[in-house]
N, C-alpha and C positions, 0 to 999 in steps of 0.2 A: 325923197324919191323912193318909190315902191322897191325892196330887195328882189322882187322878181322878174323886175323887167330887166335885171341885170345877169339873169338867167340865160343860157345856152337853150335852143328851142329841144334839144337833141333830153337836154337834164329836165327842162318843165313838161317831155311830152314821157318821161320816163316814172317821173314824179307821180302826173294823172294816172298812168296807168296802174301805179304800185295801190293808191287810192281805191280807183275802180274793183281791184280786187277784196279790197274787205266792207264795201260800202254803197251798198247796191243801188241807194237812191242818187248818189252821187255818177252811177256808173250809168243809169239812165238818163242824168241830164248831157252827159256826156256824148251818150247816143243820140239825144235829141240835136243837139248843139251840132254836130257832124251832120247827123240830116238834114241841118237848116242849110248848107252846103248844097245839096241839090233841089231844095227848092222845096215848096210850101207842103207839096203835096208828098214826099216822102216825111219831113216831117209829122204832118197826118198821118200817116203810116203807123209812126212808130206811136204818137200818141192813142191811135185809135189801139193799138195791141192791148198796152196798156188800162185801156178803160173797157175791153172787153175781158181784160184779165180780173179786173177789179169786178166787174161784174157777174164774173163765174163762182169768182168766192164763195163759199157760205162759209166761214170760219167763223168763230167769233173773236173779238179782237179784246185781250184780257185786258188790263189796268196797266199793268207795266207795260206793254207794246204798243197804247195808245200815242204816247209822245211821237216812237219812231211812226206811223202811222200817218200819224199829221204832219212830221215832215215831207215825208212821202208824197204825201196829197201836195202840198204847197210846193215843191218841186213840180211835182204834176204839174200844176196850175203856172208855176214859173216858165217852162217851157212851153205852158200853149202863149202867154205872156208875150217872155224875149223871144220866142223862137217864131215859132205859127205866125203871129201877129206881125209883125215885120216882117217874113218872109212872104206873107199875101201882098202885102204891099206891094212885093218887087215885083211880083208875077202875079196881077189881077186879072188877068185873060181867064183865069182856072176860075169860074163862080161856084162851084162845087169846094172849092178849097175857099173860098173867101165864105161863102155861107156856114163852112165848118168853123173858121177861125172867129166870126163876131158870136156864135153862138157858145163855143169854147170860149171865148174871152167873158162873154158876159156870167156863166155857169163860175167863173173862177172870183167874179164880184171886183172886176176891172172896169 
């Protein structure tokens, strides 16, 4: 049996949070995860901040920072994944948000 489902919600939500603060890609699926709570389209939200952040960059990304980088991005792509992608499901009435999620989902090579 997994040691952490024998966890107290009170010590695993104390745990995440201690995480969140040194591990920033972590701290965004985190946020994703929570949005996927209200629904597709706040999801999008935070995905879209995200890919408009990534798109303002012009930095160049050295040799050592590439690893963290591509985690980063596969998180990314995680949450439009487990998050987006299931949560259009539940709430397909929003075709703005289903249009976002197959086009995110296919962009992440799902």
């Amino acid at each position: 049996m997994n040691a952490s489902l024998n966890l107290v919600p009170k010590k695993q939500a104390a745990l995440v949070l201690d995480e969140t603060q040194g591990n920033a890609g972590f701290k965004r699926r985190v946020n994703a995860a929570l949005a996927s709570e209200s629904g597709s389209m706040a999801i999008a939200r935070v995905i879209d901040r995200r890919l408009a952040g990534l798109d303002r960059a012009r930095s160049f990304i050295d040799w050592d920072k590439a690893r963290v980088f591509r985690q980063d991005l596969k998180g990314l792509c995680d949450s439009i994944i487990k998050e987006l992608a299931p949560a259009d499901v539940r709430n397909r009435n929003n075709s703005n948000a289903a249009r976002q999620s197959i086009f995110a989902t296919r962009a992440c090579g799902a």
